[in-house]
C-alpha positions as CSV (number, residue, x, y, z in Angstrom):
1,X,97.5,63.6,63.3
2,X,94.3,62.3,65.0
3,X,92.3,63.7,62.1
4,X,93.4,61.3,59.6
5,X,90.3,59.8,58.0
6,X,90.3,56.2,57.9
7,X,90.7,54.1,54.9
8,X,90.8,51.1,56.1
9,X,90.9,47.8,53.7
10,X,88.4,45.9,55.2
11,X,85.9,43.5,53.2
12,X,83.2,41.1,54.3
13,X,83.9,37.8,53.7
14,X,82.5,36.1,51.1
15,X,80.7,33.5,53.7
16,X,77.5,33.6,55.3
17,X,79.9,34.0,58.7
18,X,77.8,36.6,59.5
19,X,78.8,39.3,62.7
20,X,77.8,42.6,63.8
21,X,79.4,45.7,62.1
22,X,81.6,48.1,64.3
23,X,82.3,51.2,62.5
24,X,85.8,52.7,62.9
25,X,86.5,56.6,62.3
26,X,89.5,58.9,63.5
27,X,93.1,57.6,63.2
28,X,93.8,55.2,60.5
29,X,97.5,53.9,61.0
30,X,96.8,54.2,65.0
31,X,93.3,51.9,65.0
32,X,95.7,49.9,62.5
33,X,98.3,49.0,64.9
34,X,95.8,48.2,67.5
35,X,93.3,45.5,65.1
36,X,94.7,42.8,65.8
37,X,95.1,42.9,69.4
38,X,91.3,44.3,69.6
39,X,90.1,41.6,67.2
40,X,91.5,38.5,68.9
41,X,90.7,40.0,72.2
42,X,86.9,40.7,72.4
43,X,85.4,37.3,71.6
44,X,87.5,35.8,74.6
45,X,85.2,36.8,77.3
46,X,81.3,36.4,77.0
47,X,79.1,39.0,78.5
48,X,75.4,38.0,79.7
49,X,72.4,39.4,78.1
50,X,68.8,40.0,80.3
51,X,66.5,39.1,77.8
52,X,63.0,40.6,77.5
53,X,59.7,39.2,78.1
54,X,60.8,37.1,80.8
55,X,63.2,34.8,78.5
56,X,66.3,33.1,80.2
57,X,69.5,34.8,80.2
58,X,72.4,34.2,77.6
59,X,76.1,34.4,77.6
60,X,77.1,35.9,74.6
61,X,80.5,35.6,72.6
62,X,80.4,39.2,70.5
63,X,82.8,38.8,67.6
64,X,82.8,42.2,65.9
65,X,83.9,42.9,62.0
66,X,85.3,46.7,62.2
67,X,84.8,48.3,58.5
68,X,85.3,52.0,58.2
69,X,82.8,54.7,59.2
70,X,80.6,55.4,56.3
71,X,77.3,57.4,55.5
72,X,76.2,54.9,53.0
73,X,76.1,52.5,56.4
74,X,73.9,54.7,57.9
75,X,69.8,54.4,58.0
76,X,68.1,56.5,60.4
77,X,65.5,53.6,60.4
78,X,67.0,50.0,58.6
79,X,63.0,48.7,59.1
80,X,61.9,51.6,56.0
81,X,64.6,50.2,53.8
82,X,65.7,47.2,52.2
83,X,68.7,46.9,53.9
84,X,70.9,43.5,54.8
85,X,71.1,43.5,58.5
86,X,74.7,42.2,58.0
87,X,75.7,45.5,57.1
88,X,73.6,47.4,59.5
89,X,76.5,49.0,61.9
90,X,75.5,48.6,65.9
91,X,78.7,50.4,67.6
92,X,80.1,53.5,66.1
93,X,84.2,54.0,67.1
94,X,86.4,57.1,66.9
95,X,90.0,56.7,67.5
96,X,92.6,59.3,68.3
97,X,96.2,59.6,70.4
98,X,95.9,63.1,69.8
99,X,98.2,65.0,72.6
100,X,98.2,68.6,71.1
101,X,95.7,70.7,72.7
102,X,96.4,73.4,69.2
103,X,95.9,70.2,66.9
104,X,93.1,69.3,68.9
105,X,91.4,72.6,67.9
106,X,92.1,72.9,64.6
107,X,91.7,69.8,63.2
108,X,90.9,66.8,65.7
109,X,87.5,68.9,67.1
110,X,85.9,69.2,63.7
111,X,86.2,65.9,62.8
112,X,84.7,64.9,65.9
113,X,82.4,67.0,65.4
114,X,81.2,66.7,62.0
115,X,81.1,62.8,62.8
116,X,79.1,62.8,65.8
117,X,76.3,65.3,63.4
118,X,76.3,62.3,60.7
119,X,75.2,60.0,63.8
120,X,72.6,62.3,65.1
121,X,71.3,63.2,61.8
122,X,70.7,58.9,62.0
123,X,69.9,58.4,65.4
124,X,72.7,56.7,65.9
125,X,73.3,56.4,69.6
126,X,75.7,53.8,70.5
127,X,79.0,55.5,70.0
128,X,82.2,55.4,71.8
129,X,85.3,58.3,71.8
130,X,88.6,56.1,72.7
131,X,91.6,58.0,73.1
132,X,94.9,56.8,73.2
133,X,97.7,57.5,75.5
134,X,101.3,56.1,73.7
135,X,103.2,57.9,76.7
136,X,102.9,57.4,80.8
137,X,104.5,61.1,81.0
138,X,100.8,62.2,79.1
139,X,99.2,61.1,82.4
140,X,101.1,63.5,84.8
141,X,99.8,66.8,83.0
142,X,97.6,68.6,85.0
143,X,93.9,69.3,83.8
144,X,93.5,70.7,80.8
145,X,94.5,67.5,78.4
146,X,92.6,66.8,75.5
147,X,90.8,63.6,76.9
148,X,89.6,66.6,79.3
149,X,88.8,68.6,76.5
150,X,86.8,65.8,74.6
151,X,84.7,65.1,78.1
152,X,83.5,68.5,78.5
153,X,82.9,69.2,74.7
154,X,81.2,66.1,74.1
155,X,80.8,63.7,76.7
156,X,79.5,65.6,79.5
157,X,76.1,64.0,80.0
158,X,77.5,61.0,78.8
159,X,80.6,60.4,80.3
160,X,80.5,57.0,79.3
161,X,80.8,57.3,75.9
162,X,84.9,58.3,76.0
163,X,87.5,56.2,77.5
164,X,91.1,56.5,78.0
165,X,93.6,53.5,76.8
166,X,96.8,53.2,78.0
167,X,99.2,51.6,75.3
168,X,102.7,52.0,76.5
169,X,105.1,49.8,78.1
170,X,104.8,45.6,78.3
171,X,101.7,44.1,77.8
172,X,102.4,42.4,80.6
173,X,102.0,45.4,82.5
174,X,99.2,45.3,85.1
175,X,98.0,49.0,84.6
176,X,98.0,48.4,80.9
177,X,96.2,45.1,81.0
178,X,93.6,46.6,83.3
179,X,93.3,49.8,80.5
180,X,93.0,47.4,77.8
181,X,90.0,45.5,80.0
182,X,88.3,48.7,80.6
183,X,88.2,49.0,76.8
184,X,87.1,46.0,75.7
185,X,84.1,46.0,78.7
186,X,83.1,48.8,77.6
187,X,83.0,47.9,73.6
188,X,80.8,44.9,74.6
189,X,78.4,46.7,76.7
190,X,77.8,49.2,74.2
191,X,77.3,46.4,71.4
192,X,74.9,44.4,74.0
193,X,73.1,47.8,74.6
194,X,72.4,48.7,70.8
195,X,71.2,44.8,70.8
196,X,69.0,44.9,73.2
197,X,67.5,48.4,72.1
198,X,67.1,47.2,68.2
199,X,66.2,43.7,68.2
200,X,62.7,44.3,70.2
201,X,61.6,47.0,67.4
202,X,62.6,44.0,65.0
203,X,60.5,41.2,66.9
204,X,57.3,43.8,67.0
205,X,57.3,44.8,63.7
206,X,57.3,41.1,62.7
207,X,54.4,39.9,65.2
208,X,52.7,43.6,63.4
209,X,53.1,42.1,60.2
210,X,52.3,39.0,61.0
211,X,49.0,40.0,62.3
212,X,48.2,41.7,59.1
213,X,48.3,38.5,56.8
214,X,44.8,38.7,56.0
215,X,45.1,42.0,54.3
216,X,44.6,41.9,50.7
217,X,48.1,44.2,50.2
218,X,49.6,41.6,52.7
219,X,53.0,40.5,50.7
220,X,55.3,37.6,52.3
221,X,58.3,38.1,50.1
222,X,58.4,41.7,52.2
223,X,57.3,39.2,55.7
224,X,60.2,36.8,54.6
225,X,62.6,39.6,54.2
226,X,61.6,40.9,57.5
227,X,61.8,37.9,59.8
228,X,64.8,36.8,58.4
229,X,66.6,39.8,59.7
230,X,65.6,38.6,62.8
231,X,67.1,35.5,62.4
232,X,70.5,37.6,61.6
233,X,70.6,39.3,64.8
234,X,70.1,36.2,66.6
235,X,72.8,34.4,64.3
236,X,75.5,37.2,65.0
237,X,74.5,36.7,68.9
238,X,75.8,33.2,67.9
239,X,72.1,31.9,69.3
240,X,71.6,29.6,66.4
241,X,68.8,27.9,68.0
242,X,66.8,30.9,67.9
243,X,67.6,31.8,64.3
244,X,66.7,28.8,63.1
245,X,63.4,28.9,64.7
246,X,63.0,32.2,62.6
247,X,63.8,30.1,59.4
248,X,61.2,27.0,61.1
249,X,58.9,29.5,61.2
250,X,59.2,30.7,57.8
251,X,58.7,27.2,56.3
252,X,55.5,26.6,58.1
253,X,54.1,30.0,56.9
254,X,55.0,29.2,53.6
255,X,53.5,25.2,53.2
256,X,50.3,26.7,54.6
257,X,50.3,30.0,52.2
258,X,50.5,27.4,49.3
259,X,47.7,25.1,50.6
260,X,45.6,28.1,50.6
261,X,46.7,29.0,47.6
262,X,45.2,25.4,46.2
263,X,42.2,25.9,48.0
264,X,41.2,29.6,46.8
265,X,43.2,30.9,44.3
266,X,46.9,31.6,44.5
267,X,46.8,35.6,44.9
268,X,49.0,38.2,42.9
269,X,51.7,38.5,45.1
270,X,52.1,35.4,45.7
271,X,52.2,34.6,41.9
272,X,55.7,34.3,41.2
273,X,55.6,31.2,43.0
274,X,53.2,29.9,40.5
275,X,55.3,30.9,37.4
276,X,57.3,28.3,35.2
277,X,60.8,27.7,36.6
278,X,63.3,27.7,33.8
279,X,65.9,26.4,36.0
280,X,66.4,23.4,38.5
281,X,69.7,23.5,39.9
282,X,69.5,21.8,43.1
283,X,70.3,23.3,46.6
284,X,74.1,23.7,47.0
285,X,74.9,24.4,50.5
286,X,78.0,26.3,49.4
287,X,76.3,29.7,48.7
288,X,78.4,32.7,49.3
289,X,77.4,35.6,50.7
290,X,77.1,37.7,47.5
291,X,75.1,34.9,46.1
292,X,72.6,34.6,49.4
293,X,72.4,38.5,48.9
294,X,70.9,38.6,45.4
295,X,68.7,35.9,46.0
296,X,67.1,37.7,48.9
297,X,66.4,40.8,46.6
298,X,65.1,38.2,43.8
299,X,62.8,37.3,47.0
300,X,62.0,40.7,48.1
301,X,61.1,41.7,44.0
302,X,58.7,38.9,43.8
303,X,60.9,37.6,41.0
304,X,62.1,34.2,42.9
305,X,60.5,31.0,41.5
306,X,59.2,28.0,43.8
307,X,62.5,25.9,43.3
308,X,64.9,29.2,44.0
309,X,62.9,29.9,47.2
310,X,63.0,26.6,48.5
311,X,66.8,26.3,47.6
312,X,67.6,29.2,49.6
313,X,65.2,28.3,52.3
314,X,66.9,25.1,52.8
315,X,70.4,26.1,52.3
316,X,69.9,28.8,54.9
317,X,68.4,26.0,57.4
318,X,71.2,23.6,56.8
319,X,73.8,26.1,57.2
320,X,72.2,26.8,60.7
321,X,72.0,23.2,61.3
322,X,76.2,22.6,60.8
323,X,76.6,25.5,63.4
324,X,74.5,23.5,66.3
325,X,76.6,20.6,64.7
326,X,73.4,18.8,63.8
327,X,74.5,18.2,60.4
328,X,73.3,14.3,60.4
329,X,69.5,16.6,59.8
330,X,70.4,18.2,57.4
331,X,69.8,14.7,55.3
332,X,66.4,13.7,57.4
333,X,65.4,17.7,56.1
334,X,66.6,16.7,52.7
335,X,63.5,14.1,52.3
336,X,61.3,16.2,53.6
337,X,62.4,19.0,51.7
338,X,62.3,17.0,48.6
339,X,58.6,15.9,49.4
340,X,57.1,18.9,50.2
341,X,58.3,20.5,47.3
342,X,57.2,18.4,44.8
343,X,54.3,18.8,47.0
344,X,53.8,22.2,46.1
345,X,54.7,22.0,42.4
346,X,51.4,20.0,42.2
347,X,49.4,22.2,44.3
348,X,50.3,25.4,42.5
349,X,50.7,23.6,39.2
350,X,54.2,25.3,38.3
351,X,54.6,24.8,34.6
352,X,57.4,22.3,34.5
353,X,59.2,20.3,32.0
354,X,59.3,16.4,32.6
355,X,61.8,15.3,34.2
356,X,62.8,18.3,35.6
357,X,61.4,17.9,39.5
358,X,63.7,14.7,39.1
359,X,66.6,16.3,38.0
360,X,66.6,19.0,40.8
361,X,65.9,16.5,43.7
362,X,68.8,14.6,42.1
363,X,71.5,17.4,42.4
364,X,70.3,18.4,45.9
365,X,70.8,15.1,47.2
366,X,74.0,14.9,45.6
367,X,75.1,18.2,46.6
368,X,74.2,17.6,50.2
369,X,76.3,14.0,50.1
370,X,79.0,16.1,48.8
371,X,79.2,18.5,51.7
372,X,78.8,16.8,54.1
373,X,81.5,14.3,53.0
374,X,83.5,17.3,53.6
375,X,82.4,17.8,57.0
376,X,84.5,16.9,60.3
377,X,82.9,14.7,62.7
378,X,81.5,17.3,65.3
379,X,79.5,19.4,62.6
380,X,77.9,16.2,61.3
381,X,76.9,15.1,64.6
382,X,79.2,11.9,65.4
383,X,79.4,13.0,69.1
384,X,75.7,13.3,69.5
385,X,74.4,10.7,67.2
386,X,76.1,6.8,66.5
387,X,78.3,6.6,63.3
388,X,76.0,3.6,62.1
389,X,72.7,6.1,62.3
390,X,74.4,8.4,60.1
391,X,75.6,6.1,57.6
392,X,72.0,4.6,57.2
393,X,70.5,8.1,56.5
394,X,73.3,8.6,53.9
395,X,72.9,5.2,52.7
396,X,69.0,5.9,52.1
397,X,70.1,9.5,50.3
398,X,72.2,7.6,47.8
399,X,69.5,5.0,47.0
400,X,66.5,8.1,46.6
401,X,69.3,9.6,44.0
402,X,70.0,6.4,42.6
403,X,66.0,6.2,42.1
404,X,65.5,9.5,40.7
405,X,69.0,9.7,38.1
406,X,67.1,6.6,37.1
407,X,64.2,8.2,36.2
408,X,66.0,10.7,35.0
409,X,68.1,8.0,32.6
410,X,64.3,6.4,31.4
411,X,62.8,10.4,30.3
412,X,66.1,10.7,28.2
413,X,65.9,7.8,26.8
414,X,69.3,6.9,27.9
415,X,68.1,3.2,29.5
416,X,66.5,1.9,25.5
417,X,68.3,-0.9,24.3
418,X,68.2,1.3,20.9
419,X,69.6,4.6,22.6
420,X,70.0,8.2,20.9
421,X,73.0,10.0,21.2
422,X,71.6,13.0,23.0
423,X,67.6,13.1,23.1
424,X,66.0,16.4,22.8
425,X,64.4,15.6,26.2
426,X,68.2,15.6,27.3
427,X,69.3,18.6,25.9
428,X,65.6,20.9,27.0
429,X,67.1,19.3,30.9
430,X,70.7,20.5,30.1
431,X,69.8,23.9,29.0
432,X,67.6,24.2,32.9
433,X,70.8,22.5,34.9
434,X,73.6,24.7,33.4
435,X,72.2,27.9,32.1
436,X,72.2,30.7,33.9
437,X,70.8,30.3,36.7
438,X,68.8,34.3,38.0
439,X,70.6,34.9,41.3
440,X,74.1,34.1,39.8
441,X,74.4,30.6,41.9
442,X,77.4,29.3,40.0
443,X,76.9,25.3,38.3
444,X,78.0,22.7,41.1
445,X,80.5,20.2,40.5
446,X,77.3,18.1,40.2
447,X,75.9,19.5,37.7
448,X,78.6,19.3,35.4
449,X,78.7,16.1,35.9
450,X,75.2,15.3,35.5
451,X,75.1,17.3,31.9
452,X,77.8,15.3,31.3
453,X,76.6,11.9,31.8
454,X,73.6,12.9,29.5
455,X,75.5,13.6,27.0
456,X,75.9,9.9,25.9
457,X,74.4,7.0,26.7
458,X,77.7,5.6,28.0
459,X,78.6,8.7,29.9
460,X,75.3,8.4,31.8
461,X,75.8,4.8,32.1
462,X,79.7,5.2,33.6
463,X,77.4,7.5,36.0
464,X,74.7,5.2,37.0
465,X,76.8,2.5,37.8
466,X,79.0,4.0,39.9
467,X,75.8,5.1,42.4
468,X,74.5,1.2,41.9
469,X,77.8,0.0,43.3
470,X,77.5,2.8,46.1
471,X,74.0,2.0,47.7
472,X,74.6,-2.0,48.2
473,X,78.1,-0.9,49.9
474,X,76.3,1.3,52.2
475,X,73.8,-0.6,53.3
476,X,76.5,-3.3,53.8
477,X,78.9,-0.6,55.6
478,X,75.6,0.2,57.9
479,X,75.5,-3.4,59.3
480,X,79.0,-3.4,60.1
481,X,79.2,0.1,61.4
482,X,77.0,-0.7,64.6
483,X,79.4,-2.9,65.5
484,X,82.6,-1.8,64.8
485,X,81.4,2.1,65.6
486,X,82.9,3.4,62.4
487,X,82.1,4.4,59.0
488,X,83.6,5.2,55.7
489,X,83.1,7.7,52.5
490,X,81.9,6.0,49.6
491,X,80.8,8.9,47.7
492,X,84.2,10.3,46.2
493,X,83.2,9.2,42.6
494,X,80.0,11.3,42.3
């Protein structure tokens, strides 16, 4: 029954692993028996890729996620809508081992049919017809079969676009291996092809808007949306380095937009940025998907504040940064993170409660210690970079959160010889570290902790200590590391 619909129980992870979409219609249980073998197979030889504009050529690794064929996938033009380029499909499959020429009429032709329509009606033109021979004796018929059939009706100026997989006998089997070959070829030179046709409509309608920042109507939530799609495409192409460029890019844009801002006014749409932040959770770089979603359509809306923007900014750069296995930057881009924003706070004049800007660049140092203490050695950089150069950036991490939970200690009151139980100070800092954060970014393990440790005096001073004991150790560890070439975690208390 090739004109089973498919129903496949497929979901995106909840990571920012992100890949391109293949689209599966046709045979359900048939393109179900054949997943796993297609899945593990098509990442395991790179294909090249003739850039435009003169740029190098790259060997790509494709690593498709196959989700069932859907209209609500479809956009005959993703650039009109606000649509996550994650989901945006770039291969369309049908799958059938449909042998009945009568089935084939009745049922199997329609739903080709009627599918192939949907993908006009979208201009949807990378699409691929695999049919699926489970018998050698299928092969001996004379013309007339329905692979023949599907060429003439539907392939015949695009003969391409339908291919014939043998899956019978050993795997082993040369004829079958060289089938199964075919196949997969072909899937990544279709992907490659819808590539290289969308991603040059992408890169001009961002050097458009770009162009156009002097415009009054000029928005850069809508720019920062638009480039950052960009950056996806290049991230699913596994070119990191290029997509974080997009995000380098970005950053720039957005330090200079606030200078003007300072110097002439900030304008209305860039207003939000200006607005009071009610929350300062710091940058945790273990943002789901989900979560990364609904802070880019706070970001389109214009309803992100300074601190969520640069949150999201940074966790987006940093989670770039462990793919290239740089991860010993991310703590160099933590200062300057850290700097700049505060930076900005005073340029815009964000309403802010006191001792807020040093709560948040508290938990974001913490938060990055914490992950990458849970980092192997080749994300973090270990092969690249000596163990002792690492340990001395962490070291100095530790000692700029040792210095701001200390200012955070002498605002609450919590360092007076005559202490209060819980300062109002304490609680207004609380109420912007654990409520509910717009965006839905669960409390870190961090911020528990902090709120916690302002709770009392001796909570926060059980806190303090432990990070007083840490800094001296790391320096300490530091020395010895450039000798002995090794270093240690001292960070499992915080």
């Amino acid at each position: 029954p090739g004109c089973r619909r498919i129903q496949f129980l497929f979901h995106l992870k909840e990571t920012m692993n992100l890949k391109p979409i293949v689209t599966c219609h046709g045979d359900q249980e048939l393109f179900s028996s054949l997943h796993a073998h297609l899945a593990q197979r098509i990442p395991k030889e790179s294909v090249e890729w003739q850039r435009s504009l003169g740029r190098g050529s790259k060997h790509l690794t494709l690593d498709p996620n196959f989700v069932p064929f859907s209209g609500d996938l479809m956009s005959a033009d993703f650039l009109d809508k606000n649509i996550n380029l994650h989901e945006f499909p770039f291969l369309h499959l049908y799958w059938t081992d449909c042998t009945d020429t009568q089935l084939y009429k009745n049922s199997v032709k329609d739903n080709i049919s009627s599918w192939l329509q949907t993908l006009n009606k979208n201009q949807a033109q990378d699409w691929l017809i695999i049919v699926v021979v489970q018998h050698d004796s299928i092969l001996s018929k004379p013309k007339g079969t329905v692979l023949d059939k599907i060429k003439t009706e539907f392939c015949s100026k695009a003969p391409q676009r339908c291919i014939l997989l043998k899956n019978f006998g050993h795997h082993h089997d040369s004829k079958l291996s060289e089938s199964w070959q075919m196949m997969l070829a072909r899937i990544r030179l279709l992907m490659l092809q819808s590539f290289t046709r969308n991603l040059p409509v992408l890169e001009e309608a961002v050097r458009n808007m770009r162009e156009k920042r002097r415009n009054s109507n000029w928005k850069f939530s809508t720019y920062f949306i638009l480039q950052e799609q960009l950056s996806f495409i290049y991230e699913m192409l596994d070119l990191y380095e290029d997509a974080l460029i997009q995000y380098n890019e970005l950053d720039a844009m957005f330090s200079q937009l606030v200078a003007e801002a300072h110097a002439k006014g900030t304008p209305h749409s860039f207003s939000n940025y200006a607005a009071a932040c009610h929350t300062w959770h710091g940058a945790n770089l273990s943002m789901s998907l989900q979560q990364a979603k609904e802070q880019r359509r706070l970001i389109l809306e214009g309803c992100c504040s300074l601190l969520q923007f640069r949150n999201y900014l940074f966790v987006q750069q940093s989670r770039l940064l462990m793919k290239l296995n740089r991860g010993y930057e991310i703590i160099k881009q933590t200062f300057t993170l850290t700097s700049e924003c505060l930076h900005e706070i005073r340029a815009l004049q964000v309403p802010l409660i006191d001792g807020a800007d040093d709560v948040w660049v508290y938990l974001t140092c913490i938060q990055v210690l914490n992950s990458l203490d849970q980092t192997d050695a080749l994300t973090l950089g270990l092969e690249t970079v000596p163990a002792h150069t690492i340990s001395v950036l962490r070291a100095e991490l530790w000692k700029y959160a040792w210095e701001k939970l200390h200012a955070i200690g002498y605002e609450c009151l919590l360092l007076e010889p005559s202490r209060e139980s819980t300062s109002q100070k304490a609680i207004e800092l609380m109420h912007g570290i654990m409520g509910s954060e717009v965006g839905g970014v669960e409390s870190s393990k961090a911020s528990s902790k902090l709120c916690s440790a302002l709770c009392s005096p001796e909570a926060f001073d059980t806190t303090f200590m432990v990070i007083v004991h840490i800094v001296p150790g790391l320096h300490f560890g530091s020395a010895v590391l450039m000798f002995a070439g090794t270093w240690r975690d001292c960070s499992c208390c915080i």
